[in-house]
GUMI-610049 format. One record per residue (C-alpha): residue in one letter; x, y, z. Coordinates in steps of 0.2 Angstrom, whole numbers, padded with zeros to 4 digits, always signed. Example, Ala and Ser with C-alpha at 12.3 -4.5 7.8 and 13.67 -1.06 7.14 Angstrom:
% residues 2
A+0062-0022+0039 S+0068-0005+0036 
This chain:
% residues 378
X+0133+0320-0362 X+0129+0301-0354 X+0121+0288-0363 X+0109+0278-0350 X+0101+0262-0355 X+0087+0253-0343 X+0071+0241-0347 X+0068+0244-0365 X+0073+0262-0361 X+0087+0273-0370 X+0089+0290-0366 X+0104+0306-0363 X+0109+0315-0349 X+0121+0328-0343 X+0137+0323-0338 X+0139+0325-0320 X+0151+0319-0305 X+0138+0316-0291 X+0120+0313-0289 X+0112+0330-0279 X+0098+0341-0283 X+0110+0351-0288 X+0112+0342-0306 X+0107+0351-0322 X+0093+0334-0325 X+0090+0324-0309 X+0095+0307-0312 X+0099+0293-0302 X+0106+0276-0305 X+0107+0269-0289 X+0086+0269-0291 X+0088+0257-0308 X+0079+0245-0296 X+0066+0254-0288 X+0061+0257-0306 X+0061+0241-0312 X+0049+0237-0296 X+0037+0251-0302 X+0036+0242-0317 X+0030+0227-0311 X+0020+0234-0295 X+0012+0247-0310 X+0008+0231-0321 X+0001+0222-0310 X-0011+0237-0303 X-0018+0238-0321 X-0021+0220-0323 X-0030+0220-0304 X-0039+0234-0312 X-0043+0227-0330 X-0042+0243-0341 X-0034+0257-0346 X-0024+0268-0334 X-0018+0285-0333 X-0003+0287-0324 X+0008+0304-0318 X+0026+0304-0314 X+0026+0321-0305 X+0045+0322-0302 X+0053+0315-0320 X+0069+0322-0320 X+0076+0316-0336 X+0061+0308-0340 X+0066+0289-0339 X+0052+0283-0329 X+0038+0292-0338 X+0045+0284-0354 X+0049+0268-0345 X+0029+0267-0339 X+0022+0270-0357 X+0034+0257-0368 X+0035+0245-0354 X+0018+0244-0347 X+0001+0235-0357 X-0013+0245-0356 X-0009+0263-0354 X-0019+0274-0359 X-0007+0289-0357 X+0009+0296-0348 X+0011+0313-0339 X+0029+0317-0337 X+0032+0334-0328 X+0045+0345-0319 X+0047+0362-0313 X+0066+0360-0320 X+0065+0368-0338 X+0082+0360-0343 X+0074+0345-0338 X+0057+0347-0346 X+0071+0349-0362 X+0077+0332-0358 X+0061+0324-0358 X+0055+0329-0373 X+0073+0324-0382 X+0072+0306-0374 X+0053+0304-0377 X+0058+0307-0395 X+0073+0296-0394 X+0062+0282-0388 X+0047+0287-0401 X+0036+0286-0384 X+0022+0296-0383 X+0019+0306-0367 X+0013+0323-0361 X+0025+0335-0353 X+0023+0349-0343 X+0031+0361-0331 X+0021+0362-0315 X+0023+0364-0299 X+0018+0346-0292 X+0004+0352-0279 X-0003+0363-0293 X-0001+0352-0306 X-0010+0338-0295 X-0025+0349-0290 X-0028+0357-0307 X-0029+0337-0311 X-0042+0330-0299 X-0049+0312-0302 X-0039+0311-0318 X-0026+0298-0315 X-0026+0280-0310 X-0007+0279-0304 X+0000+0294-0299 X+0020+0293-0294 X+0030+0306-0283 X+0047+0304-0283 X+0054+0320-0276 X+0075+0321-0270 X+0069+0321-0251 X+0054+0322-0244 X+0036+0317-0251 X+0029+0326-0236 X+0023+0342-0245 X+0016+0334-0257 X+0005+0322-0250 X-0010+0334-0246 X-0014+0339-0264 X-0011+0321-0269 X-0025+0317-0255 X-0036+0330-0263 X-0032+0323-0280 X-0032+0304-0282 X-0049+0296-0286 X-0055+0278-0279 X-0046+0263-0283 X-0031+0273-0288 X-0013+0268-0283 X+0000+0280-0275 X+0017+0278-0276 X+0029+0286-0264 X+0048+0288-0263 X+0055+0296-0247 X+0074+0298-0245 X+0074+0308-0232 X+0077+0290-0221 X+0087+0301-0208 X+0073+0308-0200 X+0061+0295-0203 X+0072+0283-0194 X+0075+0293-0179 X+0093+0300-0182 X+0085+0319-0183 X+0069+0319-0172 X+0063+0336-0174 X+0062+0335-0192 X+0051+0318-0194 X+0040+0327-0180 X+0041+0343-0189 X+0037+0336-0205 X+0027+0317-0203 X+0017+0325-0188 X+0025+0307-0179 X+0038+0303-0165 X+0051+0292-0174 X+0062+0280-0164 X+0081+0277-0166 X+0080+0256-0164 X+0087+0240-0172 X+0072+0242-0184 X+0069+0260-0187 X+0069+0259-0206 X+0053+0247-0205 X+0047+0261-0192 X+0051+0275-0205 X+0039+0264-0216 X+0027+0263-0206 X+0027+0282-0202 X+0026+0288-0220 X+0011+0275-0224 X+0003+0284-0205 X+0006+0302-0211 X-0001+0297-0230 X-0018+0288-0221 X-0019+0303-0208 X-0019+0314-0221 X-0029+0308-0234 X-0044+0304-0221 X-0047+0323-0222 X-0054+0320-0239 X-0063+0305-0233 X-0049+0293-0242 X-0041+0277-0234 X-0027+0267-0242 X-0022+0249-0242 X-0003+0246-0242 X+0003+0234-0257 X+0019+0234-0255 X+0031+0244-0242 X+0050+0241-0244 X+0067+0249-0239 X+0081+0248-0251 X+0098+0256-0248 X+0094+0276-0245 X+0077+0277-0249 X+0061+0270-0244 X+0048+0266-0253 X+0027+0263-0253 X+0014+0258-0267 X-0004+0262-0259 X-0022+0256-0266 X-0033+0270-0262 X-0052+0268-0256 X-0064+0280-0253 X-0079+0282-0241 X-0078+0292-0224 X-0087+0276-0216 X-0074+0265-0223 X-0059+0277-0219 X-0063+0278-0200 X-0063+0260-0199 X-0045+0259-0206 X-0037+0271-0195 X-0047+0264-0179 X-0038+0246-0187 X-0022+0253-0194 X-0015+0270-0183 X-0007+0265-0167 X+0010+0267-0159 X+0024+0255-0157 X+0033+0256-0136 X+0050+0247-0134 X+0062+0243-0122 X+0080+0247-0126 X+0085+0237-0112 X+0078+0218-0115 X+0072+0223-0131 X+0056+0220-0128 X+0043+0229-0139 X+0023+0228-0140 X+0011+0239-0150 X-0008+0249-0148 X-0021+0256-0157 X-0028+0271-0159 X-0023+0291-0164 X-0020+0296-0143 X-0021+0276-0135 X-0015+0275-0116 X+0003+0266-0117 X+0010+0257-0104 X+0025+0266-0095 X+0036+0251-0091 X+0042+0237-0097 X+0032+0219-0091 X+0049+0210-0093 X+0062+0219-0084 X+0053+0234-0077 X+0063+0248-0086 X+0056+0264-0092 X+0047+0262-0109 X+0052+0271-0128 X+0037+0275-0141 X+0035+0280-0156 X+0021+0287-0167 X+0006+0289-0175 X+0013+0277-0187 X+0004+0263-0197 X+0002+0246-0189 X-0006+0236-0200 X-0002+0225-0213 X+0012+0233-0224 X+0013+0219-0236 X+0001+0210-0249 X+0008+0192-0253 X-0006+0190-0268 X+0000+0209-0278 X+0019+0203-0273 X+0015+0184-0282 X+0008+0194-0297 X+0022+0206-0297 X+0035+0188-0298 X+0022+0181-0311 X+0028+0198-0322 X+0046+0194-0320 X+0049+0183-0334 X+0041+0194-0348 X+0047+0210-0341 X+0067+0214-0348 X+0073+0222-0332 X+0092+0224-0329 X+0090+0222-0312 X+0079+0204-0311 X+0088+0193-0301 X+0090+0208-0286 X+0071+0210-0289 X+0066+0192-0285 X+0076+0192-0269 X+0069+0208-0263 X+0052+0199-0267 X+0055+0185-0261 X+0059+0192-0244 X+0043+0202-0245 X+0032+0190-0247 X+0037+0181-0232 X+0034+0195-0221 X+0018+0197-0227 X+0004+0194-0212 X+0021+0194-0201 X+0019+0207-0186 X+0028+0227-0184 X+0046+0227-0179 X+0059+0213-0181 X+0074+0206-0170 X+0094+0209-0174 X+0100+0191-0167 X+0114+0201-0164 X+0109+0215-0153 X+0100+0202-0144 X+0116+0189-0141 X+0124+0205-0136 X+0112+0207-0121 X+0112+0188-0117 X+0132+0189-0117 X+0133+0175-0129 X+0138+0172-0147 X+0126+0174-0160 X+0119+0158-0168 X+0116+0153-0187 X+0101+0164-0191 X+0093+0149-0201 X+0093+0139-0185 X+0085+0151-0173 X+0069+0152-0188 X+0070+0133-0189 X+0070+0134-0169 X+0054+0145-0170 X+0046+0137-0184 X+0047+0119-0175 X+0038+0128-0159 X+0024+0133-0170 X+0028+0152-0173 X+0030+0163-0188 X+0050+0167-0192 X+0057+0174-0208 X+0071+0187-0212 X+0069+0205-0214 X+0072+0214-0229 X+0078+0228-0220 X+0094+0219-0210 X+0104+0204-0212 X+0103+0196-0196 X+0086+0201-0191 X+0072+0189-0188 X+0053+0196-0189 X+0042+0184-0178 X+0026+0180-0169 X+0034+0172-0155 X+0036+0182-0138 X+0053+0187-0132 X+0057+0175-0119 X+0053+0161-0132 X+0066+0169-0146 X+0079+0171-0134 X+0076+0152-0130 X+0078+0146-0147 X+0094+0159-0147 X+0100+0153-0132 X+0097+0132-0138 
């Protein structure tokens, strides 16, 4: 038996060697930080909102985030904390009693447990070891207006383009293996969620999309309103073309757009990929109220929280995709310059530069191509 301690959080867990889904209670401590980010991404949901909330964690495991949203979130109403997993449904009930948190605990298949549920939670959290993909539909058909959906995929290899058949198979989209596929495996999971909530006349806002080691993850405001939901996807669903050999990359709107098929720059046969979201995957105000939470919030992971934060909120209204200076020195046949000069560069011409959180020597811009490589060639 393992003694674990996050947040405000004590709990046991069975001794194990590796994390797999083959372990008797799932839990993983490489995701201390994507919980601490719910924390604050749940808090400051329910202060937007102004009441009470009702919030689900569909996939507890050992029961640490369920416990972790009712002690360390104001103005919850109540926690749901369920798994299919017996043992693990064991576990939940030992730790919520270790912590003296109060929560419900079931054992449910997740697509029946959130169906039997309809309209009844305000944040509802799946979590699963893989893919979210199966899932999505009956939180579609569950999840009321101005709810907030939050989504863990770690099934990155396929989003990212690694495994096509399998992010076609099950994400309905094309991905594409490039510099910035894990901002593309984003923006497919937030296209398949939009896609597939439309069908009950449901539309989402991104708050806050992020990729962080071997997962991804997405918090989504939900809207309802079939009026309101076509205009987001006419805005939001499109496809990103690229051209693996100057690197040059554009994007269009729609479900089925007409693409160009070659590249203006160099001529070469264009790459796409798609349906995937194209819209804005950040929201600089949630993310300034999630860094306003900080202080008052005991997270171990704090200090690797505001970086990722930091670096969020500066691609916030920033366009898809991003540059490896790297990738594109090696095309120029030149060393790679300081990355804080070529932004400086950009920023003096009067474009939009900042890091990505997704690569160390990426730069995410509103400048055209032949004006980035300038400022990486100056």
């Amino acid at each position: 038996m393992r003694t674990v301690n996050e947040g405000m959080v004590t709990i046991k867990i069975p001794s194990f060697d590796k994390v797999s889904s083959k372990a008797p209670v799932f839990y993983n401590p490489a995701m201390e930080l994507n919980r601490d980010l719910s924390i604050l991404a749940v808090q400051e949901f329910q202060k937007e909102k102004g009441s009470r909330i009702k919030v689900a964690d569909i996939f507890a495991g050992s029961g640490i985030r369920g416990i972790r949203y009712r002690l360390e979130i104001e103005g919850v109403e109540c926690v749901l904390a369920n798994d299919i997993n017996p043992i693990a449904v064991e576990f939940i009930e030992k730790n919520s009693q270790l912590n003296n948190a109060s929560i419900d605990i079931t054992m449910e298949d997740a697509n029946i447990l959130l169906r039997k549920n309809r309209g009844l939670f305000d944040v509802v959290d799946i979590d699963p070891f893989g893919t979210p993909s199966p899932f999505i539909e009956s939180a579609g058909y569950s999840l009321k207006k101005n709810s907030l959906l939050c989504i863990t995929a770690t099934d990155t290899s396929s989003l990212c383009g690694t495994y096509k058949k399998p992010c076609i198979r099950k994400y309905n989209a094309m991905p594409l293996k490039t510099e910035y596929c894990h901002e593309n495996g984003l923006r497919i999971l937030a296209g398949f969620t939009s896609l597939t909530l439309a069908k009950y006349k449901k539309y989402i806002k991104v708050r806050l999309a992020y990729n962080s080691q071997h997962y991804m993850r997405l918090y989504l405001e939900i809207g309802k309103g079939a009026s309101k939901t076509d205009k987001s996807i006419k805005k939001n669903i499109g496809f990103i073309y690229h051209c693996h050999n100057c690197l040059f990359r554009g994007s269009e709107k729609g479900v089925l757009p007409l693409l160009p098929r070659r590249c203006p720059y160099c001529g070469n046969r264009l790459d796409f990929t798609g349906p995937l979201w194209i819209g804005e995957i950040e929201d600089e105000n949630f993310i300034n109220g999630m860094m306003n939470l900080l202080p008052e919030k005991k997270l171990n992971k704090k200090k690797e929280a505001l970086k990722l934060l930091k670096y969020l909120k500066d691609e916030a209204g920033m366009p898809p995709t991003f540059y490896d200076i790297h990738k594109i020195c090696s095309k120029m046949g030149i060393s790679a310059p300081p990355l804080k000069k070529v932004i400086e560069s950009l920023k003096k011409k009067g474009f939009k530069a900042t890091r990505s959180h997704c690569k160390d020597t990426s730069i995410k811009t509103n400048a055209p191509l032949g004006e980035l490589k300038k400022s990486v060639h100056s």
